[in-house]
C-alpha positions as CSV (number, residue, x, y, z in Angstrom):
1,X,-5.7,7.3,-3.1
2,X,-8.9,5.6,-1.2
3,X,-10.3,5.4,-4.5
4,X,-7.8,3.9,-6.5
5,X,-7.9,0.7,-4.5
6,X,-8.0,-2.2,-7.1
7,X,-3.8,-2.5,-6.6
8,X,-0.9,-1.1,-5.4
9,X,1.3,-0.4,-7.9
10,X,-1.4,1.2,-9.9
11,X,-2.2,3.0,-7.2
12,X,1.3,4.6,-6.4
13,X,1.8,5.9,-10.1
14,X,-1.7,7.4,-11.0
15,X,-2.0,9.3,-7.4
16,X,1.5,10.5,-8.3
17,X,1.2,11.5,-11.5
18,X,-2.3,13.3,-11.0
19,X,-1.8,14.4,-7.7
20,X,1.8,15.7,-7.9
21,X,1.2,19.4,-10.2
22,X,-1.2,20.5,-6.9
23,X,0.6,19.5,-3.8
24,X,4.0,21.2,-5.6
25,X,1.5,24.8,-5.9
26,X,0.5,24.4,-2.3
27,X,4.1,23.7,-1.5
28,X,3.7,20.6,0.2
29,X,6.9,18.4,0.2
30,X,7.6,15.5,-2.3
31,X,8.5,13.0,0.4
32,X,5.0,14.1,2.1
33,X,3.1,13.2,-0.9
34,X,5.2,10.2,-1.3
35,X,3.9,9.6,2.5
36,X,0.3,9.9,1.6
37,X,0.6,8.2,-1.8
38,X,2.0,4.7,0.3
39,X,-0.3,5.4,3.1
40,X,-3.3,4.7,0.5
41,X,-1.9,2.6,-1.2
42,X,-1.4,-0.7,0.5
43,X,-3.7,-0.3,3.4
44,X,-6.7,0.8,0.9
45,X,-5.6,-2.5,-1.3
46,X,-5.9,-4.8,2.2
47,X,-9.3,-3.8,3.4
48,X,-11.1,-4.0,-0.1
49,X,-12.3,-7.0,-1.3
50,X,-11.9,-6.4,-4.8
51,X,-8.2,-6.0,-5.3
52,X,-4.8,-8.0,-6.0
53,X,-4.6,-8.0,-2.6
54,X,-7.8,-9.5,-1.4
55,X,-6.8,-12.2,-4.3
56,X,-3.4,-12.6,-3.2
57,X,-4.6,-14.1,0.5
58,X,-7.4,-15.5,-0.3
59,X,-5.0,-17.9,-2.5
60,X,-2.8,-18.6,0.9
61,X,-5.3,-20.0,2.7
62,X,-6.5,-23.9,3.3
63,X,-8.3,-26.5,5.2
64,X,-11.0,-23.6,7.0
65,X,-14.3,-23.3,7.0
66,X,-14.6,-20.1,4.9
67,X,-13.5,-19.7,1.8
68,X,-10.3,-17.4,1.4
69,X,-12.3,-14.3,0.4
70,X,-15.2,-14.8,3.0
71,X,-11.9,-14.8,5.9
72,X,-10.6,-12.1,4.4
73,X,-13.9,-10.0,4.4
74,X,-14.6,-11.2,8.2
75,X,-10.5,-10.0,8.7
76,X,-11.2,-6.3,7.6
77,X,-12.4,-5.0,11.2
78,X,-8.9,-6.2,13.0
79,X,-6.7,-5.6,10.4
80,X,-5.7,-2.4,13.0
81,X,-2.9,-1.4,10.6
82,X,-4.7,-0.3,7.4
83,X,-7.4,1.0,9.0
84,X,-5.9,3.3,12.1
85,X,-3.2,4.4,9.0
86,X,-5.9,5.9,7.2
87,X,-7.2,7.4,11.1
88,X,-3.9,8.9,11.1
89,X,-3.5,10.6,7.8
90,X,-7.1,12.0,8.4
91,X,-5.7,13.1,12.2
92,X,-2.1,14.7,11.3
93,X,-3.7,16.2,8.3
94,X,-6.4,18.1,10.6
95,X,-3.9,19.0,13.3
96,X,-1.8,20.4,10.9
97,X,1.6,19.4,11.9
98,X,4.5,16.5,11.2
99,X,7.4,15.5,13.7
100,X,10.7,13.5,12.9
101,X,12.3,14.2,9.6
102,X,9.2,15.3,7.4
103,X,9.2,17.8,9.7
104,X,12.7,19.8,8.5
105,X,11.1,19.0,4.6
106,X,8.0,20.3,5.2
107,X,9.7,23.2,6.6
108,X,11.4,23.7,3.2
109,X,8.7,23.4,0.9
110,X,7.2,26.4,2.4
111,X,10.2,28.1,0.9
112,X,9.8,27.0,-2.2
113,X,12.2,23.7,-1.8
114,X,9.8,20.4,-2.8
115,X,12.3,18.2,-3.1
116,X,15.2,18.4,-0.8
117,X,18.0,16.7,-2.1
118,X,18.0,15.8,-6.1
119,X,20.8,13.7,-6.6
120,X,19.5,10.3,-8.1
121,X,16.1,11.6,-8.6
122,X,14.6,11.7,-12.6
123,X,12.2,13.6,-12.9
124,X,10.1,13.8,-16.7
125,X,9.6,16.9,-18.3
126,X,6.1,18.5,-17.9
127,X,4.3,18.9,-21.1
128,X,3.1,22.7,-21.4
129,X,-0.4,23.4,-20.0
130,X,-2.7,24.3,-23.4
131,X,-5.8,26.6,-22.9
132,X,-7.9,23.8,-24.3
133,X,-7.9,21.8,-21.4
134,X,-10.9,20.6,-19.1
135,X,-11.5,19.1,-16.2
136,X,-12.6,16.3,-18.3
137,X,-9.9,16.2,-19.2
138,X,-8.2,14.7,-16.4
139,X,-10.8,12.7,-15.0
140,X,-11.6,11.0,-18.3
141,X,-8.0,9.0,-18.2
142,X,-8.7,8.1,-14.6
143,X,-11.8,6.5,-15.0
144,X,-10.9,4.7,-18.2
145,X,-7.8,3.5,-16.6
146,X,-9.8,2.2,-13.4
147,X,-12.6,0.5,-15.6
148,X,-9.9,-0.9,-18.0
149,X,-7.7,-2.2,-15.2
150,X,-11.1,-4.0,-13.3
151,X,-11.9,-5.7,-16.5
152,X,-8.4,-6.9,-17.3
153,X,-8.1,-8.3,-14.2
154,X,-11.1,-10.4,-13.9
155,X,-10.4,-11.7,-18.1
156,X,-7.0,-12.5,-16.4
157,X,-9.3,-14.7,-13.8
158,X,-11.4,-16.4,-16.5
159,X,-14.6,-14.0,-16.0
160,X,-15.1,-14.4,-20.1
161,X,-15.2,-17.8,-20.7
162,X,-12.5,-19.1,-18.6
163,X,-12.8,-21.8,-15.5
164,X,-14.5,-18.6,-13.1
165,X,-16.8,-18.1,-16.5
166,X,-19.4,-14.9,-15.0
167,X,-18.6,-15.1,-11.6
168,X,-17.4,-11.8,-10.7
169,X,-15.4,-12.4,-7.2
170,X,-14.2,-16.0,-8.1
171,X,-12.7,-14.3,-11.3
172,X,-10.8,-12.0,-8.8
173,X,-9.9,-14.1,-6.5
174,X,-8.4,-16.0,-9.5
175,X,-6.5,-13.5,-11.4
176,X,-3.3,-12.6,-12.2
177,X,-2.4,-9.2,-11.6
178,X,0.8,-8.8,-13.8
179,X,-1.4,-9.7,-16.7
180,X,-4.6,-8.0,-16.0
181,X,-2.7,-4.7,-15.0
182,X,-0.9,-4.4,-17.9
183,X,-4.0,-5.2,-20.7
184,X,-5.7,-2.3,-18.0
185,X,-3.0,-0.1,-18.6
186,X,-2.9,-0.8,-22.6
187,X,-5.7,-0.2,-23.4
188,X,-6.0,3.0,-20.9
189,X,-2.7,4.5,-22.9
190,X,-4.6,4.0,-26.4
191,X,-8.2,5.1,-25.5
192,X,-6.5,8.5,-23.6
193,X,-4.6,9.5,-26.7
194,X,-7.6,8.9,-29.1
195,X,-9.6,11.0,-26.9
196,X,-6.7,14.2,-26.4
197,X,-6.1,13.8,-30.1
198,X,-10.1,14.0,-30.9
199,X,-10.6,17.1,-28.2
200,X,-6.9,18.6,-30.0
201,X,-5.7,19.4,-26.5
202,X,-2.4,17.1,-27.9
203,X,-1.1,16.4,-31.3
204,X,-0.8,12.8,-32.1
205,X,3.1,13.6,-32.2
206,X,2.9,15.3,-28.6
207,X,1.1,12.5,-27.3
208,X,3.4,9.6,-28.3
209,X,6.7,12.0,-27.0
210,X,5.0,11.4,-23.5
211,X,5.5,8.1,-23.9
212,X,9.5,7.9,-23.7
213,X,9.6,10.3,-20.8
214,X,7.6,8.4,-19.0
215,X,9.8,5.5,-19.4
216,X,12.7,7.5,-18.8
217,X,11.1,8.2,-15.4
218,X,10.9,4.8,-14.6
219,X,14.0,3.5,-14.8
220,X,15.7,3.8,-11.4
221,X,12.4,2.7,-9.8
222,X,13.0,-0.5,-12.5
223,X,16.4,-0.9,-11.1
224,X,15.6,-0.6,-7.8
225,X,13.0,-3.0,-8.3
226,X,15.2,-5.8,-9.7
227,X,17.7,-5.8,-7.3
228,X,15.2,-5.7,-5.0
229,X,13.4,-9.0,-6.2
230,X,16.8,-10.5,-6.6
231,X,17.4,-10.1,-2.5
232,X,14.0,-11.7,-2.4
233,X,14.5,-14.3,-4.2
234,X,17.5,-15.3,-2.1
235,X,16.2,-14.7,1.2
236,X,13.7,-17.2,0.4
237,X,15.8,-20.1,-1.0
238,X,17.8,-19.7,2.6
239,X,14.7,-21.4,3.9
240,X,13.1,-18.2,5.7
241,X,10.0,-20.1,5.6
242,X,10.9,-23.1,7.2
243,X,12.7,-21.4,10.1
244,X,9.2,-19.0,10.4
245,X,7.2,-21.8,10.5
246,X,8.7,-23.4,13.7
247,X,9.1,-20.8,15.2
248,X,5.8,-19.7,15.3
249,X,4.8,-23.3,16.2
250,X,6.9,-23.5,19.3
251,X,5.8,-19.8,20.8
252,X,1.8,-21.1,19.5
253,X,2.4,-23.6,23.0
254,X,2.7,-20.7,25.6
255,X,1.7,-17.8,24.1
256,X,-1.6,-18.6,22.8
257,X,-4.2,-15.0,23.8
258,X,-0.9,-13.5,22.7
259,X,0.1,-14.9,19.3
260,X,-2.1,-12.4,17.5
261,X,0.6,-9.6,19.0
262,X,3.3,-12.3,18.3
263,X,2.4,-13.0,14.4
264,X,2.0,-9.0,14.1
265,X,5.5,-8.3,15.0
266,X,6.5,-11.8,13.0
267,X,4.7,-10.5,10.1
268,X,6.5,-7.0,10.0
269,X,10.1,-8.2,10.6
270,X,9.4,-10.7,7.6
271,X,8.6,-8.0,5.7
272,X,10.7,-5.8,6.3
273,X,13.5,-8.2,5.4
274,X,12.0,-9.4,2.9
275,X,10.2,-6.5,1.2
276,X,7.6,-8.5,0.2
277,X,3.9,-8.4,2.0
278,X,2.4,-11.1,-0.8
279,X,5.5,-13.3,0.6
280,X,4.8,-12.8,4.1
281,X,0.9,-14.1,3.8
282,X,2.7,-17.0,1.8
283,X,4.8,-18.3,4.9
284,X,2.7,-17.0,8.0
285,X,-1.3,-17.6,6.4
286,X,-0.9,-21.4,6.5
287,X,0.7,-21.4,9.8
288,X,-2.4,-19.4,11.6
289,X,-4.9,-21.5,9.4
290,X,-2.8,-24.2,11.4
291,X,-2.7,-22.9,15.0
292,X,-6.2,-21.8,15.9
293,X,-9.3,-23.7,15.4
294,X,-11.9,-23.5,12.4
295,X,-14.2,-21.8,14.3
296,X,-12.5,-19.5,16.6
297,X,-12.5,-15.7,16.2
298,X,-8.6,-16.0,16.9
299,X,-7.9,-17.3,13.4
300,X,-9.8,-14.2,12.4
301,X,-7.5,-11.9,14.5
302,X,-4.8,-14.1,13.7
303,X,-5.1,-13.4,9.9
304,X,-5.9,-9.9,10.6
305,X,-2.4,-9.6,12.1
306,X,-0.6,-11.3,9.8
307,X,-1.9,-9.0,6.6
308,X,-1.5,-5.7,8.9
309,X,1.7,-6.8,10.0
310,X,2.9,-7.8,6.3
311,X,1.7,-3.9,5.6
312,X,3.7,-2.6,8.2
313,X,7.0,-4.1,7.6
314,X,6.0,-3.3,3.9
315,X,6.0,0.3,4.9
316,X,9.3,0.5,6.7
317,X,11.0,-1.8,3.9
318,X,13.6,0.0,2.0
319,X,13.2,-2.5,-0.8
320,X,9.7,-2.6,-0.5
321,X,8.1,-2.5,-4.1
322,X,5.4,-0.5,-2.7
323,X,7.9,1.9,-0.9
324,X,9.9,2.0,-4.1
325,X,6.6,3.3,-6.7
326,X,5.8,5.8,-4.1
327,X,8.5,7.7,-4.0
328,X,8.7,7.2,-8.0
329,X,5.4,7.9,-8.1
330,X,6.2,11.7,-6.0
331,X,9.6,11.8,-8.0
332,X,11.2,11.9,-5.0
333,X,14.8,10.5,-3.5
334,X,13.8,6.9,-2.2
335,X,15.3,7.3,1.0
336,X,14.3,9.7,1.9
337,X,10.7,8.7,1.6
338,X,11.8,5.9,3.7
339,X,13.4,8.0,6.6
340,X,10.5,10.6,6.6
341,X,7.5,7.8,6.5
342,X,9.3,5.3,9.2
343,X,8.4,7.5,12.4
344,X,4.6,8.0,10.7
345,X,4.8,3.9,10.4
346,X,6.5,3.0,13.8
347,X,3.5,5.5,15.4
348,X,0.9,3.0,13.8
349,X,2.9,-0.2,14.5
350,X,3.0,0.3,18.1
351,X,-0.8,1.5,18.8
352,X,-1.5,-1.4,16.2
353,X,0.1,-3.8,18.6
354,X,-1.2,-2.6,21.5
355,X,-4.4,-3.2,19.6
356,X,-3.1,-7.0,18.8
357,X,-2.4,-7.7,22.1
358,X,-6.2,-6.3,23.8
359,X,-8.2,-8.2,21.0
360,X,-6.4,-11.5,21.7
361,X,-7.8,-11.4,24.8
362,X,-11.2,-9.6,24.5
363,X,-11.6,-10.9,21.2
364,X,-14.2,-7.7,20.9
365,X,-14.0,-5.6,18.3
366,X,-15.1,-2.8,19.3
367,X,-13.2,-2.5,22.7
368,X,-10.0,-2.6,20.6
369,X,-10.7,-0.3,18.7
370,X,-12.0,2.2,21.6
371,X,-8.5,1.6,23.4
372,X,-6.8,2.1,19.7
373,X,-8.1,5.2,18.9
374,X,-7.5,6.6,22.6
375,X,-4.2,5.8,22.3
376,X,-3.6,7.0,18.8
377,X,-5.4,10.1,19.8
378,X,-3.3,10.5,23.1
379,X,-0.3,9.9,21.5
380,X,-0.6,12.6,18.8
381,X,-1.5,15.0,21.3
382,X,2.0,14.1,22.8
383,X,3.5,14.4,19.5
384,X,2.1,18.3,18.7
385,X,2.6,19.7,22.0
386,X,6.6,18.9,21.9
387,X,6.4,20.0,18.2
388,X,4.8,23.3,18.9
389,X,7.1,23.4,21.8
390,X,10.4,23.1,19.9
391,X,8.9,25.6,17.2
392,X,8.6,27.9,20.3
């Protein structure tokens, strides 16, 4: 999931589909892997310069001294979010145990239930393992798809020819991801089947019968989606923007060492209702470019909250597109993905805050993330002690 961290979308699907025949043999729980497909999904995409993400900001931002990617870049060390969710994966992972509702799931899975409840979930049919299979195998679709994917997105940005003609990052921060990721994916799909075909680990035949049931897996992940960017669109033609933006003008006048812990929580609620991060940098990037000088290392934090806090409510979001392809991507029921990740999220939120609040007025990077990781730490100390002593 680190790896795959040139977009989120792609990410969701390829850690789901390669990732999902192992975790079910060492019974770990579909909405877990759903947990730890979103958890590296977004928060790997916002802390890497090259990716959709990266693009997507540095497009919201104006009138600074640095160019979008060069704030962006400088905005990786606060973004407390992404970074203290990867801290926590790593942590729960190594202290081997889960609280809340993953919990009770978990708790099935070791008994041979991986999915809990299965109404409204599709799952495709597993082609039959073949002795002829390698390693290679698998990794040789994985790379293409990454190298495929990079190079449609930066034709998409006019690397070959276009207006960004060999300039790698300009190409990226000018591309288009629903037509790079698509060519990426193409071409992937075509390359993959010449290659099984060539090694005969599939018949031609076999090969294009995947294609349909992968579709067919799709399709409540498409609806979902739809109705999803339908709410979307309506929340912002009510003018969400407009009432953001002053808003965050009037609290800038007496709340100014604060407003990086003020845009944070802004940043998730609009997400969260909104289910769109790329949205949420839209309305609140402009306003911070507007609020804190040039110069300042606020407008740093204050950009570094508004992306983690876009990621957060993006994690809690129901109709979250992200949300949506990670529970497609663990074939799991959406909600409860949703129910089992929002403790996990709400954990993060409120250390990240906490974080938000120190760095406004410290402005150090390093002494927020000292008290961050104490508290994180101290708080899922907390968390496995009453675990262990329910279990007792």
């Amino acid at each position: 999931g680190v790896l795959i961290f040139i977009d989120d979308y792609f990410n969701c699907l390829t850690v789901g589909s390669v990732m999902r025949p192992l975790t079910d043999s060492k019974k770990v729980s579909r909405v877990k892997l759903a947990y730890l497909i979103d958890a590296t999904a977004a928060p790997v995409c916002m802390i890497a310069p090259i990716s959709s993400w990266a693009a997507a900001v540095s497009g919201c931002v104006d009138s600074t001294q640095y160019t979008g990617l060069q704030l962006f870049v400088k905005a990786i060390p606060f973004n407390f979010y992404s970074l203290l969710t990867l801290v926590f994966v790593v942590a729960i992972s190594l202290m081997g145990f889960d609280y809340g509702k993953m919990s009770g799931f978990e708790i099935k899975a070791e008994h041979g239930d991986l999915i809990g409840n299965t109404e409204g979930v599709t799952s495709c049919e597993e082609v039959p393992a073949t002795e002829r299979g390698r390693v290679l195998d698998l990794i040789f679709p994985v790379i293409v798809l990454i190298i495929a994917c990079v190079i449609g997105l930066i034709y998409a940005g006019g690397f070959f020819g276009g207006a960004c003609s060999g300039d790698f990052i300009a190409a990226f921060a000018n591309t288009d991801a629903f037509v790079g990721l698509p060519w990426g994916g193409i071409i992937a799909l075509v390359l993959t089947v010449i290659y099984l075909v060539a090694r005969k680990v599939l018949s031609f035949k076999e090969a294009m019968a995947c294609v349909p049931k992968g579709f067919v897996a799709m399709v409540p992940p498409i609806i979902i989606l739809t109705l999803a960017v339908s709410l979307k669109a309506m929340i912002n033609s009510l003018g969400a923007d407009v009432y953001v933006y002053n808003l965050m003008f009037a609290a800038s006048e007496w709340l100014y060492s604060m407003l990086p812990a003020v845009i944070f929580v802004v940043a998730c609620i609009l997400a969260f209702a909104s289910g769109t991060s790329w949205g949420t940098f839209g309305i609140l990037i402009p306003i911070v470019t507007a609020v804190f000088p040039a110069d300042s290392t606020l407008l740093i934090i204050g950009i570094s909250a508004c992306c983690a806090g876009a990621v957060c409510g993006d994690h809690c979001s129901p109709i979250s597109d992200t949300t949506i392809m990670a529970s497609a991507g663990a074939q799991c029921l959406h909600l409860d993905h949703v129910s089992t990740q929002l403790p996990y999220a709400v954990t993060v939120a409120i250390v990240s805050f906490v974080g938000f609040i120190v760095a406004g007025f410290v402005q150090n990077v390093l002494i927020t993330w000292l008290v961050g990781a104490a508290l994180l730490l101290g708080i899922l100390l907390f968390l496995r002690a009453r675990e262990r002593k329910k279990e007792a």
